[in-house]
C-alpha positions as CSV (number, residue, x, y, z in Angstrom):
1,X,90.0,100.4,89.4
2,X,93.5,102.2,89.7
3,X,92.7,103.4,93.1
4,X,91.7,100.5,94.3
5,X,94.4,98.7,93.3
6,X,96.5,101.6,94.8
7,X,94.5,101.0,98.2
8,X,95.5,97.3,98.0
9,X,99.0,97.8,97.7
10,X,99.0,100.3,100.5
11,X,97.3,97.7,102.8
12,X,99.3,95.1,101.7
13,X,102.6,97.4,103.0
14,X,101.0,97.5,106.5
15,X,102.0,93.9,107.5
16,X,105.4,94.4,108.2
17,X,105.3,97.5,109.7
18,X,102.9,96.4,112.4
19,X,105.2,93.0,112.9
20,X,107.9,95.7,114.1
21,X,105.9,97.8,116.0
22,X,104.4,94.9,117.8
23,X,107.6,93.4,119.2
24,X,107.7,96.6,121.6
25,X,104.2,98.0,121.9
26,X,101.0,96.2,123.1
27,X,98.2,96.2,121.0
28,X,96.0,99.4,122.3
29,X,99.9,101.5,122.2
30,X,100.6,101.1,118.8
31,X,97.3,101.2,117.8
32,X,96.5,104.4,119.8
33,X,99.5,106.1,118.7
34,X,98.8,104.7,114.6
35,X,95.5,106.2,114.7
36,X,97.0,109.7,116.2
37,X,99.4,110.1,113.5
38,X,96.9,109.5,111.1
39,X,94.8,112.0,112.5
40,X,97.2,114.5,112.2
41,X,98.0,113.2,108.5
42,X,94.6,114.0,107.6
43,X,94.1,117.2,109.7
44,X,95.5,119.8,107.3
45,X,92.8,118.1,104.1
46,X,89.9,118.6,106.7
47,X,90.7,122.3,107.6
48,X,91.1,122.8,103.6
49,X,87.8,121.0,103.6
50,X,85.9,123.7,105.9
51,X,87.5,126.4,103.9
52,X,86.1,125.8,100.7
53,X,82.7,126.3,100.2
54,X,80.0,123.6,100.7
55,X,76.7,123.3,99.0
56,X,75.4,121.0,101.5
57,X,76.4,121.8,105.0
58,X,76.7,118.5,107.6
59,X,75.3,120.7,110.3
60,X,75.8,120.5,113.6
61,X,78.2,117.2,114.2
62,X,76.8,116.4,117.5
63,X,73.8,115.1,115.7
64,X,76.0,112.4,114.5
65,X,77.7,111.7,117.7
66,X,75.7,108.1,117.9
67,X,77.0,107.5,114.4
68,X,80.5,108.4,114.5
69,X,80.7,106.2,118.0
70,X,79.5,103.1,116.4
71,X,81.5,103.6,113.1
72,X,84.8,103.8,115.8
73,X,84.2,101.4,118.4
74,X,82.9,98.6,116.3
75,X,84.4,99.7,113.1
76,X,88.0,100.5,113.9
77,X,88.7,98.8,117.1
78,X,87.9,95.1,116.3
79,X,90.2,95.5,113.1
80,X,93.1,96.8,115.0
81,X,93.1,95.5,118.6
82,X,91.2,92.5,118.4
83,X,92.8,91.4,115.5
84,X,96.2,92.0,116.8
85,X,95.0,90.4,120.5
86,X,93.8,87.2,117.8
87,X,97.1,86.6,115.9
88,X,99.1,86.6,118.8
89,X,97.1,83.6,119.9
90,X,96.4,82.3,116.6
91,X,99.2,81.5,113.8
92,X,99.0,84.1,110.7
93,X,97.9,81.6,108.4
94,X,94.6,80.9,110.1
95,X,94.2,85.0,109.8
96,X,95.2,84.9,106.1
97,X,92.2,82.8,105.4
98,X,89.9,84.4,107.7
99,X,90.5,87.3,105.7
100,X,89.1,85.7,103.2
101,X,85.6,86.4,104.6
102,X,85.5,90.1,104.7
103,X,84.6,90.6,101.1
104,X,81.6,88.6,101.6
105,X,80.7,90.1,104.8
106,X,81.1,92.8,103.3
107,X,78.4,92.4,100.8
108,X,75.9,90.8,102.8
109,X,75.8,93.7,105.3
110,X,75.5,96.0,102.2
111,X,72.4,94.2,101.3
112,X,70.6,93.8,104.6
113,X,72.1,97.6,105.8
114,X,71.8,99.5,102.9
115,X,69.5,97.9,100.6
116,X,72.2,97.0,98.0
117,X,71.5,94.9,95.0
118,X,72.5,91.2,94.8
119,X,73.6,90.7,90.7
120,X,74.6,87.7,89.0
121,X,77.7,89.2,88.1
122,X,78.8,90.8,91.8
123,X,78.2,86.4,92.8
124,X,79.9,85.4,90.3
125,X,83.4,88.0,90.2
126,X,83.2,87.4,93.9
127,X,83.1,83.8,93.5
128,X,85.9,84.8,90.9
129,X,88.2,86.0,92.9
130,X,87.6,84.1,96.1
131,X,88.9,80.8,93.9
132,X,92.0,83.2,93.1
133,X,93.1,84.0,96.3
134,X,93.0,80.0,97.0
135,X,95.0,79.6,94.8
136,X,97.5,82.1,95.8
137,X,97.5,81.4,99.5
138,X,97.2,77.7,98.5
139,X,100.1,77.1,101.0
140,X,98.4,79.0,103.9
141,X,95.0,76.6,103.8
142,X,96.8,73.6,106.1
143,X,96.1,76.0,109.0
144,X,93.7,74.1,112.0
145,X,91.0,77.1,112.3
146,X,89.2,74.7,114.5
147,X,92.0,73.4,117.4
148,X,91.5,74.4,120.8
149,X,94.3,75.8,121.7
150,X,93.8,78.2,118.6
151,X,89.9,78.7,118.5
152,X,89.5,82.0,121.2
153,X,92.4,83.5,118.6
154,X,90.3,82.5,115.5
155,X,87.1,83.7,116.9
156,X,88.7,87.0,118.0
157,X,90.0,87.3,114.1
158,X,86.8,86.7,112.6
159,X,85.0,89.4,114.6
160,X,87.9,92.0,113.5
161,X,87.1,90.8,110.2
162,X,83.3,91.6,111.0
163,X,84.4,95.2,112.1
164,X,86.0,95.5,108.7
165,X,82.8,94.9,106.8
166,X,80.3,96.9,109.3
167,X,83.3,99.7,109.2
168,X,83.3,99.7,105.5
169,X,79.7,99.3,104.8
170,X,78.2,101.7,108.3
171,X,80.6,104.4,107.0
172,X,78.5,105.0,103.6
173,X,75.8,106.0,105.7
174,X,77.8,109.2,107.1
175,X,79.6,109.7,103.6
176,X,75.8,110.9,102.6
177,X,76.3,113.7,105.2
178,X,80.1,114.2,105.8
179,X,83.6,114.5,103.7
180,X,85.3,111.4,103.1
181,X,88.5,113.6,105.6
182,X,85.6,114.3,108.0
183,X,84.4,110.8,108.5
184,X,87.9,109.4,108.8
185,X,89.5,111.4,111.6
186,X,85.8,111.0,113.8
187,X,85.7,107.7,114.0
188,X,89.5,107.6,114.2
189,X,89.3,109.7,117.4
190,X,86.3,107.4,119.0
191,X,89.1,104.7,118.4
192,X,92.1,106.8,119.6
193,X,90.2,107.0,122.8
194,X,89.4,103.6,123.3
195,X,93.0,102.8,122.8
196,X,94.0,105.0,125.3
197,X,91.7,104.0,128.1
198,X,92.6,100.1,127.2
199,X,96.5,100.8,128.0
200,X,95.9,103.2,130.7
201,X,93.8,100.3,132.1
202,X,95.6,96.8,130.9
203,X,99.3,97.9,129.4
204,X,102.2,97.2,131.9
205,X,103.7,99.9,130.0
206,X,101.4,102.7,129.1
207,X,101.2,104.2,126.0
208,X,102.6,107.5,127.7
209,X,106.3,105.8,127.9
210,X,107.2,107.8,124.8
211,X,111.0,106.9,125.7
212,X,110.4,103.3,126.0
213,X,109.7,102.5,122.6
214,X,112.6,102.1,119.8
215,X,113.5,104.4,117.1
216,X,112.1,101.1,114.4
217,X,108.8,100.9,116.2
218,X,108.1,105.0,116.1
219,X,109.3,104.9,111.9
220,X,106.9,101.6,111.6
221,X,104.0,103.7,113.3
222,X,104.5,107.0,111.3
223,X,104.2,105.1,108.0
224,X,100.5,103.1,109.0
225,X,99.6,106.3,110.1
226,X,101.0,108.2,107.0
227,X,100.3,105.3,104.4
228,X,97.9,102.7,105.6
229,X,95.4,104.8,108.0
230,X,95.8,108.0,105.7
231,X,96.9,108.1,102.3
232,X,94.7,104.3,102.0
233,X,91.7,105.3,103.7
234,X,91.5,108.7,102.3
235,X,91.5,106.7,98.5
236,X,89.0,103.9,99.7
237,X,86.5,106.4,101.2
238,X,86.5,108.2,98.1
239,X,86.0,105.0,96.3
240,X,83.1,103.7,98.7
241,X,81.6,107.3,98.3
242,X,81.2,106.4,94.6
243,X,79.9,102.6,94.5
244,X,78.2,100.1,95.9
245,X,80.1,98.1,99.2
246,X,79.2,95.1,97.1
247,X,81.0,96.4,94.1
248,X,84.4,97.3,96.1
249,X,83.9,94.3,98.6
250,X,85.9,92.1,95.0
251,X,88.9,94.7,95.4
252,X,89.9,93.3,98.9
253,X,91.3,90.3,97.8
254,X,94.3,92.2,95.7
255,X,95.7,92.3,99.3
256,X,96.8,88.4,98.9
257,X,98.1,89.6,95.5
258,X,99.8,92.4,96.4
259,X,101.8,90.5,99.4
260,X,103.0,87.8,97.2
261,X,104.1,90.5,94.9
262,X,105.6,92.6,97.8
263,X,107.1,89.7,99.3
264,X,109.0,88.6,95.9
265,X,110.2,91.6,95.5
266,X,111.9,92.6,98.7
267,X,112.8,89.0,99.9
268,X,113.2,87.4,96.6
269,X,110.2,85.0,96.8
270,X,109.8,82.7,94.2
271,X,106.0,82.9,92.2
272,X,104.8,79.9,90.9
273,X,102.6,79.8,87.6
274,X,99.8,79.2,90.0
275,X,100.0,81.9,92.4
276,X,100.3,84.5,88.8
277,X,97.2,82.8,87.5
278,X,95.3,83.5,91.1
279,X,96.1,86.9,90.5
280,X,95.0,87.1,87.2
281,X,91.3,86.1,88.5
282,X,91.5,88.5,91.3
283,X,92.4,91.4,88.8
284,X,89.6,90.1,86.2
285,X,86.9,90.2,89.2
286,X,87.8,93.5,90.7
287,X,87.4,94.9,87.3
288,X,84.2,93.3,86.5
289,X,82.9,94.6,89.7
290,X,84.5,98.1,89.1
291,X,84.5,99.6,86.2
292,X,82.6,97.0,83.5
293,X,79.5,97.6,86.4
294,X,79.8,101.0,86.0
295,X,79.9,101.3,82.5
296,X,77.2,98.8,81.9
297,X,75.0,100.9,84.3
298,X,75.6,104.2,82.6
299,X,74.5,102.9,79.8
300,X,71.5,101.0,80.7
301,X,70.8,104.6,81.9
302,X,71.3,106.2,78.9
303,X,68.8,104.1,77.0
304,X,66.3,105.0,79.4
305,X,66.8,108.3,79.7
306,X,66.7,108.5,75.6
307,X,63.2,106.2,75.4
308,X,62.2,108.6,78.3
309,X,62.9,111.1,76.2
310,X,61.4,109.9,73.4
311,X,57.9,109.2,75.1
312,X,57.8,112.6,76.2
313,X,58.3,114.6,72.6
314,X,55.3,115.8,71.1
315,X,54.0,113.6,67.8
316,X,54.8,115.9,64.8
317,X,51.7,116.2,62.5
């Protein structure tokens, strides 16, 4: 539960440094040039990945092309371009409760793409802290998802928030074969190159005009690649590589948590009763989820592996 948490809070950190960067970059510039510095974040953990000995080879990564394309076009690109494209023609309030439906996305696709199991208690912590983030982005619900003049923006957000879920879910598939470093930077560089080929084709100013962009916007880059596209992904694959999608599909909403928190910290925010009770439920679900699952399942385990046991030893005269 500690690393997610840690994955939250490192999410939640992205949000201003993307509202800087995007008040000089397009979307495919700062998006291209985020996901290169996060490559070469991660670059020196994959070559110290291929150096140490590996008891079950990938093999050949071409095999995977097919996979590693899907994982970046429809994994990375929709949460990064599209969503950016859909805020700036929607308001941020109608994408803070869009967000909402990733976690449950998230699980569904778990269930129909990977055969996951559907618990009582996965329903009911999700259902858990769902109600919690409510209640902390209570302020954000008066936002008209349905007006025409914000409905393409709104539609646009809702499929990043699909690309999410497929991303998060699609990726355990190549975790089976591949590093958690190894799966990161291929997709990454499926999405690097989309980027690149959507400025070189639609940006007025092309992602090349190094000198164009400000000293603020190159910082804000360097730290999503750094913090929110490395350090964050690198925890959160090693997470998914672990559980179920269903199981850390609960964590996701510690983001609306972790941005209150952020937000009263460095702009002295006020939080109400409410808003600390919200996050209470959030916290309580991601644990149930977590680690109580995890526990309870190693020792249902147990049990069964002791009357297995059992069955098996020979009746003493």
């Amino acid at each position: 539960m500690a690393a997610l948490a840690l994955v939250n809070l490192l999410w939640a950190a992205q949000y201003p440094a993307y509202k800087i960067a995007s008040t000089s970059m397009s979307a495919a510039t700062m998006n291209f040039w985020t996901l290169a510095f996060g490559i070469l974040f991660l670059a020196p953990f994959l070559r110290r990945r291929h150096n140490a000995p590996r008891a079950n080879p990938a093999g050949p990564w071409q095999r995977s092309a097919v996979q590693f394309t899907l994982l970046g076009v429809f994994g990375i690109v929709p949460p990064s371009v599209m969503l950016a494209w859909g805020i700036a023609r929607s308001t941020a309030s109608d994408a803070a409760i869009l967000s909402l439906t990733i976690p449950v996305l998230m699980t569904a696709l778990g269930i129909v793409m990977l055969g996951e199991r559907i618990t009582t208690l996965r329903v009911a912590s999700l259902a858990m802290a769902l109600a919690g983030t409510l209640i902390i982005s209570r302020s954000d619900l008066s936002g008209e998802l349905f007006h025409s003049r914000l409905l393409a923006g709104n539609v646009v957000i809702f499929i990043a928030g699909l690309g999410s879920a497929f991303y998060n879910v699609y990726a355990k598939v190549l975790l089976e074969r591949f590093s958690e470093i190894e799966v990161l930077v291929g997709s990454y560089a499926v999405a690097a190159v989309c980027c690149l080929v959507t400025s070189l084709i639609g940006d007025t100013q092309p992602f090349y005009r190094v000198n164009a962009f400000p000293v603020a916007a190159w910082l804000s880059v360097a730290v999503l690649g750094s913090l929110t596209w490395g350090v964050a992904m690198m925890l959160w694959m090693w997470v998914l590589k672990r559980i179920e999608a269903g199981q850390a599909s609960v964590s996701i909403y510690l983001l609306s948590f972790f941005g209150v928190l952020l937000s009263a910290l460095t702009l002295h925010e006020k939080i109400g009763l409410a808003q600390v009770a919200g996050g209470v439920l959030v916290i309580l679900a991601t644990y149930l989820t977590s680690e109580y699952e995890n526990r309870r399942s190693s020792r249902r385990d147990a049990v069964l592996a002791e009357g297995l046991l059992n069955r098996r030893e020979p009746t003493q005269p």
